[in-house]
Each structure stands twice: as C-alpha cells, then as structure tokens.
VEXSESE-739334 format. One record per residue (C-alpha): chain; y, z, x; residue number from 1. Coordinates in pm, whole numbers, plus 32768, in hexadecimal, padded with zeros to 4 digits. Last residue first. Layout:
N
R,A,Y,Z,X,NUM
...
// end
This chain:
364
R,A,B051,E41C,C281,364
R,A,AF31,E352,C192,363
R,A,AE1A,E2B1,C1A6,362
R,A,ADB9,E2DF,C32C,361
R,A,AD67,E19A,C3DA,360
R,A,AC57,E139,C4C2,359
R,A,AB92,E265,C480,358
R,A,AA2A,E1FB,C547,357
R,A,A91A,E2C5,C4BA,356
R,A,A7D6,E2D1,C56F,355
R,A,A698,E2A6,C4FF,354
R,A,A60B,E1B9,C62C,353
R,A,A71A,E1B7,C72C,352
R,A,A7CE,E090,C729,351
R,A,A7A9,DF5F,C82B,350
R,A,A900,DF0B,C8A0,349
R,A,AA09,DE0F,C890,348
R,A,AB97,DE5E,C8C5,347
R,A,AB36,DFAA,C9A5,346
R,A,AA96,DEE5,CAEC,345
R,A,ABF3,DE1A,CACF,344
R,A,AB93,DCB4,CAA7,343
R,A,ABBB,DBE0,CBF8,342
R,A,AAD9,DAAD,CB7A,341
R,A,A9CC,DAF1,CC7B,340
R,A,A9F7,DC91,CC56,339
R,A,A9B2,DC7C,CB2B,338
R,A,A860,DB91,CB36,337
R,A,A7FA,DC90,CC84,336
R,A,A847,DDC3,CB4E,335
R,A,A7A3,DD50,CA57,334
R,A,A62B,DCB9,CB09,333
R,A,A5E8,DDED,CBB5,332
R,A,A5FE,DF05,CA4D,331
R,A,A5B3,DD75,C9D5,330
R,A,A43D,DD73,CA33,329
R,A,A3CE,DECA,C973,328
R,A,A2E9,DE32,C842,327
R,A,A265,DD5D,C958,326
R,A,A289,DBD8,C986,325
R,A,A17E,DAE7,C922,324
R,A,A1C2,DADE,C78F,323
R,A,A1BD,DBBB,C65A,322
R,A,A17B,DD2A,C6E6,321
R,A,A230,DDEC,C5FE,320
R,A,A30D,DF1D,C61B,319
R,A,A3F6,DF32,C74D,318
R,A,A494,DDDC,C6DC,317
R,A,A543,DD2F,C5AE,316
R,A,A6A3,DDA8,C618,315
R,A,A793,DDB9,C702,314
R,A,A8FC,DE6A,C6CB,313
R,A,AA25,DDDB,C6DB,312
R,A,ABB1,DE77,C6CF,311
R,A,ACEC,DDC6,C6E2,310
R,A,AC45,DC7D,C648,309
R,A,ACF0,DB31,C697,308
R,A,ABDB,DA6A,C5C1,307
R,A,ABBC,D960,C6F3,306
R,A,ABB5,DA86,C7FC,305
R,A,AAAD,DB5E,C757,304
R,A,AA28,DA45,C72B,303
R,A,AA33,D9CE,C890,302
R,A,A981,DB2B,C8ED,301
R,A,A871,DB03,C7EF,300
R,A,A83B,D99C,C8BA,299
R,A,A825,DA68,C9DF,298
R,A,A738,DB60,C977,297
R,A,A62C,DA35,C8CA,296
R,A,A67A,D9AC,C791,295
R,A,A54B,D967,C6A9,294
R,A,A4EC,D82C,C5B4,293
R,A,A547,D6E1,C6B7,292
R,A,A4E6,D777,C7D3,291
R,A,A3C7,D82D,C78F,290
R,A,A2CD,D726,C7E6,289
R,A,A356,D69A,C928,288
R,A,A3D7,D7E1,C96B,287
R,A,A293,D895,C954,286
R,A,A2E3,D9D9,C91A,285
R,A,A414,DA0E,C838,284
R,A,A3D9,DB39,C765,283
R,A,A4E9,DC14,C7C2,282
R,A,A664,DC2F,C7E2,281
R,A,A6DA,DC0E,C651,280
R,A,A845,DC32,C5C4,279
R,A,A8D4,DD61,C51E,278
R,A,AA5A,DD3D,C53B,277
R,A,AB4F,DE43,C546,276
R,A,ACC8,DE6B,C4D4,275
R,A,ACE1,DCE0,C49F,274
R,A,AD83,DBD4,C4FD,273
R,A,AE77,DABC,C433,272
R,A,AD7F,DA9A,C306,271
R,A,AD92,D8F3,C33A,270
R,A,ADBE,D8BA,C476,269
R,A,ACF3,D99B,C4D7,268
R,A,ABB4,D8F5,C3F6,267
R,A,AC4E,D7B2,C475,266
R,A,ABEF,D805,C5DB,265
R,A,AA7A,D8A0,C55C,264
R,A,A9F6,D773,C4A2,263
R,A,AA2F,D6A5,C5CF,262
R,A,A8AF,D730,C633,261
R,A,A7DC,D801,C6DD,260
R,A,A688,D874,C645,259
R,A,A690,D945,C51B,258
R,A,A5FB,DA6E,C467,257
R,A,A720,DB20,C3A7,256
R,A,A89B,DB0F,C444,255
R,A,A919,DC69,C358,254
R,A,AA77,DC77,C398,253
R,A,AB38,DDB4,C331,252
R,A,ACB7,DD90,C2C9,251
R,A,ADC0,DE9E,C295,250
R,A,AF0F,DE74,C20F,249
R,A,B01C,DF7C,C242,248
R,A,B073,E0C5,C16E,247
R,A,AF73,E1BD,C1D9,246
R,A,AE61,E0BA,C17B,245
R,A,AEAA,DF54,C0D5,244
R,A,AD82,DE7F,C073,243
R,A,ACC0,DD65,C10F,242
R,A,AB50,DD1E,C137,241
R,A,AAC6,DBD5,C1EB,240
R,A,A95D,DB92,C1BC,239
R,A,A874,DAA4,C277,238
R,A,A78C,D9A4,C223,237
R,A,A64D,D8FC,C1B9,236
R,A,A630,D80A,C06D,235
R,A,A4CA,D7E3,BFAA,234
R,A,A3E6,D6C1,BFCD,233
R,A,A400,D6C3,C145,232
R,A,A27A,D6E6,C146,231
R,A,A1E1,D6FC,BFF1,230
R,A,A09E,D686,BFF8,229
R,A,9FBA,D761,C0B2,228
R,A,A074,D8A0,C062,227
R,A,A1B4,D986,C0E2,226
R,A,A26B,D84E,C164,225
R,A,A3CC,D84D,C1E5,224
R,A,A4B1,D7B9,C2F3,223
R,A,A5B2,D802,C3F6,222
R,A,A738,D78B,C450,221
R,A,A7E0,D88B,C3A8,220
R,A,A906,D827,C2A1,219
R,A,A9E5,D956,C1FB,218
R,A,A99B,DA5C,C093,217
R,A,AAC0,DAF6,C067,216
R,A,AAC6,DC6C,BFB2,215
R,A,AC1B,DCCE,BF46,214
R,A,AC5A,DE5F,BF01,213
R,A,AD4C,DEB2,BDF4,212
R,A,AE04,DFF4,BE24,211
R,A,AD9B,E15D,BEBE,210
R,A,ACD9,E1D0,BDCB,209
R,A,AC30,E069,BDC5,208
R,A,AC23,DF51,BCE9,207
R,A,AB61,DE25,BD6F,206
R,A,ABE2,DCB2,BD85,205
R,A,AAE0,DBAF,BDE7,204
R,A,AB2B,DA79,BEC4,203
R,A,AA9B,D932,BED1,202
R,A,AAD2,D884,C046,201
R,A,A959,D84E,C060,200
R,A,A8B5,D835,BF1B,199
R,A,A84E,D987,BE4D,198
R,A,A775,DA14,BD8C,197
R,A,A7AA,DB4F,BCA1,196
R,A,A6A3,DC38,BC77,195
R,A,A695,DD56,BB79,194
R,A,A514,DCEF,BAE6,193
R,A,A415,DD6C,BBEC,192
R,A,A2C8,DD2E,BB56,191
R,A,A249,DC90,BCB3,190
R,A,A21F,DB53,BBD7,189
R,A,A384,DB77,BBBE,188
R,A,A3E9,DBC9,BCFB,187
R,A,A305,DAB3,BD5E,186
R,A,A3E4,D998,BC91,185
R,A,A50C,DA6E,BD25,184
R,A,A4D5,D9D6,BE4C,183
R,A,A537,D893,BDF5,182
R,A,A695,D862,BE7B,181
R,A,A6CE,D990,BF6A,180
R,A,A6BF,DAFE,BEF6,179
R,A,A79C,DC4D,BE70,178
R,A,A6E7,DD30,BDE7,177
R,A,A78B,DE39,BD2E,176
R,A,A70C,DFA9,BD53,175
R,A,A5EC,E024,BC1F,174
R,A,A64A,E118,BB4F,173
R,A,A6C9,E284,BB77,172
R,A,A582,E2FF,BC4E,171
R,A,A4D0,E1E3,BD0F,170
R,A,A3FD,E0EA,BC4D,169
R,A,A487,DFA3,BCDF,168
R,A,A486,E05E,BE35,167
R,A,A328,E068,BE2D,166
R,A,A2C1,DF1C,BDCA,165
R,A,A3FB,DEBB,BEDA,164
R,A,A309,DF69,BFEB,163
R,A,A1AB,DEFC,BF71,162
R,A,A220,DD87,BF6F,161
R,A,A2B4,DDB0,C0C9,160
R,A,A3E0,DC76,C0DC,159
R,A,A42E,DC8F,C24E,158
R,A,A2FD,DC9D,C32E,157
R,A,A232,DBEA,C21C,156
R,A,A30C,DA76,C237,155
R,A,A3DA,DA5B,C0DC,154
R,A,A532,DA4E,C14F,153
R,A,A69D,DB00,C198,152
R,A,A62F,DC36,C07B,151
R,A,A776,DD08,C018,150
R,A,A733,DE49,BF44,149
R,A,A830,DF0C,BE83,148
R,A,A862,E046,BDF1,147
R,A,A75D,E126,BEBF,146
R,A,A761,E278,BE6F,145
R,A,A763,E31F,BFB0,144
R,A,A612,E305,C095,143
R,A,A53B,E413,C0BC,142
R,A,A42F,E34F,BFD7,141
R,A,A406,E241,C0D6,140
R,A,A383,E31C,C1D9,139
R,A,A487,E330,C2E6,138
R,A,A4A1,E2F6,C47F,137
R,A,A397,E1B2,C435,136
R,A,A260,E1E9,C535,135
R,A,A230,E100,C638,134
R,A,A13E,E00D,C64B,133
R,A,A129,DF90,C51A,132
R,A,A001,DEB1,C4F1,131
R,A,A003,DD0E,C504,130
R,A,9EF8,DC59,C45D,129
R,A,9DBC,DCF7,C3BC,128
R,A,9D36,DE14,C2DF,127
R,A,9E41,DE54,C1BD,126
R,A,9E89,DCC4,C171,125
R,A,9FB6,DBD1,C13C,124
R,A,A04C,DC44,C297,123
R,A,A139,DD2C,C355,122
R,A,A07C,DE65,C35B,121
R,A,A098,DFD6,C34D,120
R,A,A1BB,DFB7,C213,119
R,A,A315,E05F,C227,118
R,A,A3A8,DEE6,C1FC,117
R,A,A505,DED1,C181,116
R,A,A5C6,DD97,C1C3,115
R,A,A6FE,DE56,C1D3,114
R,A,A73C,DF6D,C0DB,113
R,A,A89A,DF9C,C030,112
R,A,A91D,E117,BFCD,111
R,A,AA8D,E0FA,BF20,110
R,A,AB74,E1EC,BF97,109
R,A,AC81,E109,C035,108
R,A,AB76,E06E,C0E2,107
R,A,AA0C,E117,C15A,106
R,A,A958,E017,C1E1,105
R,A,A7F4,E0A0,C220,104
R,A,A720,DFA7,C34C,103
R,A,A5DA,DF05,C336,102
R,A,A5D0,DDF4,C429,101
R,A,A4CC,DE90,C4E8,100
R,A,A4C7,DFF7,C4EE,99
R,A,A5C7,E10A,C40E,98
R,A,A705,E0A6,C497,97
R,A,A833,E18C,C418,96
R,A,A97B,E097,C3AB,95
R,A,AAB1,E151,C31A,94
R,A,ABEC,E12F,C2A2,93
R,A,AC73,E26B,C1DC,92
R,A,ACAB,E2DD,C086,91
R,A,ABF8,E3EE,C079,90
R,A,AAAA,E3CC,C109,89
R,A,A9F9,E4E4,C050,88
R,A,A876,E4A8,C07D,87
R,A,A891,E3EB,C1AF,86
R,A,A969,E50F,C25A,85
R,A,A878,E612,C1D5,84
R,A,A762,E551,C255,83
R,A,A7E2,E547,C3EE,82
R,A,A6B4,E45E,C44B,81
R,A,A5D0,E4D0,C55E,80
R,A,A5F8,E3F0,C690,79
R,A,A598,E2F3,C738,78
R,A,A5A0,E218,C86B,77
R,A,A47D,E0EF,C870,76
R,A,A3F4,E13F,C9FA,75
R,A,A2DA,E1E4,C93C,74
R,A,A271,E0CD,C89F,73
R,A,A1D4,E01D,C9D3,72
R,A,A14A,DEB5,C99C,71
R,A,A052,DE2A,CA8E,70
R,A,A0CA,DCFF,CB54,69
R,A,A008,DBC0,CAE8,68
R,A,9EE6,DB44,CB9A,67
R,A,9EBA,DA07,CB45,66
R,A,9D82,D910,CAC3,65
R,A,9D96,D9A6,C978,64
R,A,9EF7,D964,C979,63
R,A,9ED4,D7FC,C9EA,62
R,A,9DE5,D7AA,C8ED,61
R,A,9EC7,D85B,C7D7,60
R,A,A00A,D785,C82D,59
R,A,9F2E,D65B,C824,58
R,A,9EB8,D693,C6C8,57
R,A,A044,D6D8,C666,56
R,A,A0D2,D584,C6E3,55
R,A,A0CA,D4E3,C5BE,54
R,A,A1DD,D60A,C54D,53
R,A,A2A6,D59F,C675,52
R,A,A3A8,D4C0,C5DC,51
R,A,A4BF,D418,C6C1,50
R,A,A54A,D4D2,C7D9,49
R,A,A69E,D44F,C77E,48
R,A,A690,D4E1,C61D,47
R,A,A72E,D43C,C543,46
R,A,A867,D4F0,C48E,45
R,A,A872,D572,C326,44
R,A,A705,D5DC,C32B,43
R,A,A63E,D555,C22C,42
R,A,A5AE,D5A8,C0A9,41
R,A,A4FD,D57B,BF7A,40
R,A,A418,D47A,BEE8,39
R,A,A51A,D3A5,BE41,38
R,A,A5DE,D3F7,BF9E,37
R,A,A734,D4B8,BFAD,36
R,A,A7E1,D52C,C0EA,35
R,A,A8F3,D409,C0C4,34
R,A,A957,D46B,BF62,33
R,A,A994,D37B,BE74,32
R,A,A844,D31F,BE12,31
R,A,A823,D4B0,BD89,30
R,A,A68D,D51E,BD61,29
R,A,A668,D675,BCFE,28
R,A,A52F,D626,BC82,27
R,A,A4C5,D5A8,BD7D,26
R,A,A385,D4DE,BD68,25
R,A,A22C,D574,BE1C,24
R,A,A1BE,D4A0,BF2C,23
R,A,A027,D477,BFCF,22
R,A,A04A,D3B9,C0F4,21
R,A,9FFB,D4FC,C1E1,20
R,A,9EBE,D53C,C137,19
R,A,9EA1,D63F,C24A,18
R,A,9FB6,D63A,C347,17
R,A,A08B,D73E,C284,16
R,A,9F55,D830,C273,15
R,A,9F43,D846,C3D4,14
R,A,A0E1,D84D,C414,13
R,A,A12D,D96E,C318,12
R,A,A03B,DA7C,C33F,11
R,A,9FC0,DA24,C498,10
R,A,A11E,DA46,C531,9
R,A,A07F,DB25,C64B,8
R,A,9F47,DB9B,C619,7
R,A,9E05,DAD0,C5DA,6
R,A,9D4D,D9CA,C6E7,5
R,A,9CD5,DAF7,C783,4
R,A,9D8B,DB26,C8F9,3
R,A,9CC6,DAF5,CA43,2
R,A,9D39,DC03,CB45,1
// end
C-alpha cells in the first residue's frame, strides 16, 4: 500500500527542512555551557549515527513505496479512569497515563501534567498530519486542578497549543508551566504568562500539602523545531520530580523524546533510582532515520537500566501514528526487548490507558 507523502513526523521534520539555513539567535544564549549555541542548541553527546534530518525526503520515498503494517488500536489496553480517586488524591504517589506521553503525576498532593496533549492531531494545522487514533481515557475538563505543567520540547505531539490554552484558563488560575530554554517565548505569544524556563540540571522547588516538591529538568538526546526557522532553537528534555511521601523520598523520571544516549548513566548516577520511570517505546521506524531522535524497546530497556528505575512504564505510543511502526508495535516489541536484557516482565511495562498506578501511599 503506497503511503501519502504526509503523516508521520510531518509536523516537525517537513517544515524543519524548509528554509533550513534560516537561524533565529538565542536568547538564552550561555558560552559557558556546553549545550549552548548563539542560535540555540545540541545534544550533549554526538550522535554516532550522524544526522538524519537530510535524510527525511528519502525516508518519505521509501514509505510511499512500502507497505507498512496497519495499526490496530484496539490491542492499546484501557480502562475507565477511577475519577473520584483523581479528584481527591490525598497525599499519595501516583502516575495514571492518559495516551501518548501525557501522563497525571500526582505527588505529595500536588497535581502535575506531563506533556499534555488531549488534542485529535499532532500537527500545526486542524485538517492534516498525524490524527489520534485512539481516544484519550478523560476529557480534559475531568481532570483535577492542575498545579503544575512540565513541557520536555516544542515538537506538536508534546507541547498542544489548544491543550495548555485550555489549561491556562482552568478554574482557580492557570497551573505553572514549567519549559526548556526558549519556550516560554511561545508561552507568551500563546498568552500564557506563569511559565518559568528552564536549562538542563535547573531545578524548581514547589510547595505542596505534603512538603516541597523539586522539579529537575535532565539532558535528552533529541531536537526541536515547531516552524520553518527555528529548529533546535529551543532546549528538549526530561523531568525529574522529588519529594518525600509516607515518610521516605520518592522520585519520578520523566525521559522525554530521545534517542539513546550517555545522558541516561549519569542521569542514575546522579538521582540514585527512581520509584517509576516514564520513558518512550514507539516511534522508531526506520532505524537509519530514527536512530538518532527515538529509542526503540531495547534501548527503553537500557534506560530503564542506566537510570536504575524500580518501576518503568513506556510511553509515546498507542496514540499517534508518527513513523513506520504501528501505534501497537511495542505490546510485541516490550516484552522480546525484556526478556533480551533479563528484566523481570513486572520491572517495565506498557500501562493501561487511564489507569492509576499507587506507587506509594501518603501516609500509614
């Protein structure tokens, strides 16, 4: 079956190659960091597979030429969310994936969204590029008061303008957003004013009911561009949270869009573990061109490793078709990449779409 020469990372990658020469400066621009560029920003490690992005014409010859495996939704596990529970949290941990990489942190009774997008595409327009494909377990407005929101990077399956436009005027005041170097410049034009930006290794402290909540932003090895002229002119990322629940620290890990990296060892080094990681299984179809940008299962696996997480989950599938594999590859592609690097089945799984996972209780 011939494939349109739309679809998959259309959004980003089409309109990154057009006027590619064109530069805006950085604002945020810091000589002495390594990451920095006077017209924005690289990964902290090269890539060994070089850089692809030339390569995105061919990629979209060969995929109109193939015929790629359809994508079947209904093998994406779901179910409906328990509301009361989300609306009254307490003080425990929590993490209840809602499609994507959109996922509700709720920490030491503070509500934080990841990467929200409850939109019906991933793209810069209503009529073209990549459509959901399965329904989000939630409308946006049965969510809990949101207090804070953390955006890894600009691309349009993570940062949904019509999703944080809506959060921004939710009931009580708009949730802070926290964002890489430079985003905030669209937050702004997006008339969303609480933002604070942030450079990898910055950290944010955030009361809670429970006690202060700290919000680490952490290298990915990715990229950015949400227009013609602005690719990797704002930072990418992940997000460490940390707070104490029921007595003991607790840590979530957040590993964003990325492709595989030594970002991820000194990320454990560094936070020690944590009670459950989020990192991503899908979109990584062609190798040669994904490579570099998206992990496949067994790289997700090694992270999971690297960042010595107790508990993963894998994200940024079942939702969107960006690239040659189905929505539903990992539900095959997890558990032969576990079972490769001798993980327990139960240390990395793919959630259940709207489901709660209590990974500690708040108190005795």
């Amino acid at each position: 079956m011939h494939r349109p020469l739309t679809g998959g990372l259309w959004p980003t990658l089409l309109l990154s190659l057009v006027l590619a020469g064109c530069a805006t400066p950085n604002t945020a621009y810091d000589p002495t960091r390594a990451h920095h560029r006077p017209d924005g920003f690289v990964n902290a490690h090269a890539s060994p597979h070089g850089d692809a992005q030339g390569s995105f014409w061919r990629w979209q010859w060969e995929r109109r030429q193939a015929d790629l495996p359809p994508d079947r939704p209904e093998r994406v596990a779901r179910q409906a969310p328990d509301l009361p529970r989300l609306q009254q949290p307490g003080l425990d941990l929590t993490v209840t994936w809602l499609g994507h990489s959109t996922a509700l942190w709720q920490v030491a009774g503070l509500n934080i969204l990841v990467d929200p997008h409850f939109g019906q595409r991933a793209s810069p327009v209503s009529f073209a590029g990549p459509r959901r494909l399965t329904p989000a377990p939630m409308e946006l407005a049965q969510l809990p008061r949101i207090d804070a929101v953390l955006i890894s990077h600009n691309h349009y399956d993570h940062l949904d303008e019509g999703t944080v436009r809506a959060l921004a005027r939710q009931a009580g005041g708009s949730p802070l957003f926290l964002v890489p170097l430079g985003v905030e410049a669209w937050m702004a034009r997006a008339g969303i004013d609480r933002v604070q930006r942030m450079d990898w290794w910055d950290q944010r402290v955030l009361e809670a009911p429970g006690g202060p909540v700290t919000v680490h932003f952490v290298p990915a090895h990715h990229w950015s561009s949400r227009t013609p002229w602005d690719r990797r002119a704002t930072l990418w990322g992940g997000f460490v949270v940390q707070a104490t629940v029921g007595g003991t620290p607790a840590s979530l890990y957040y590993a964003g869009d990325t492709g595989y990296a030594p970002d991820f060892a000194e990320i454990g080094q560094r936070f020690g573990g944590f009670d459950l990681s989020m990192i991503p299984v899908g979109c990584y179809l062609p190798r040669w061109f994904m490579q570099q940008q998206h992990v496949n299962e067994q790289e997700a696996v090694r992270i999971h490793l690297d960042v010595k997480s107790r508990l993963s989950i894998g994200v940024h599938w079942g939702t969107f078709r960006l690239c040659d594999d189905p929505i539903d590859a990992p539900v095959d592609g997890l558990p032969a990449a576990r079972a490769q690097l001798a993980v327990p089945d139960d240390a990395f799984i793919l959630p259940v779409l709207g489901q709660t996972l209590v990974l500690r209780k708040g108190a005795p």
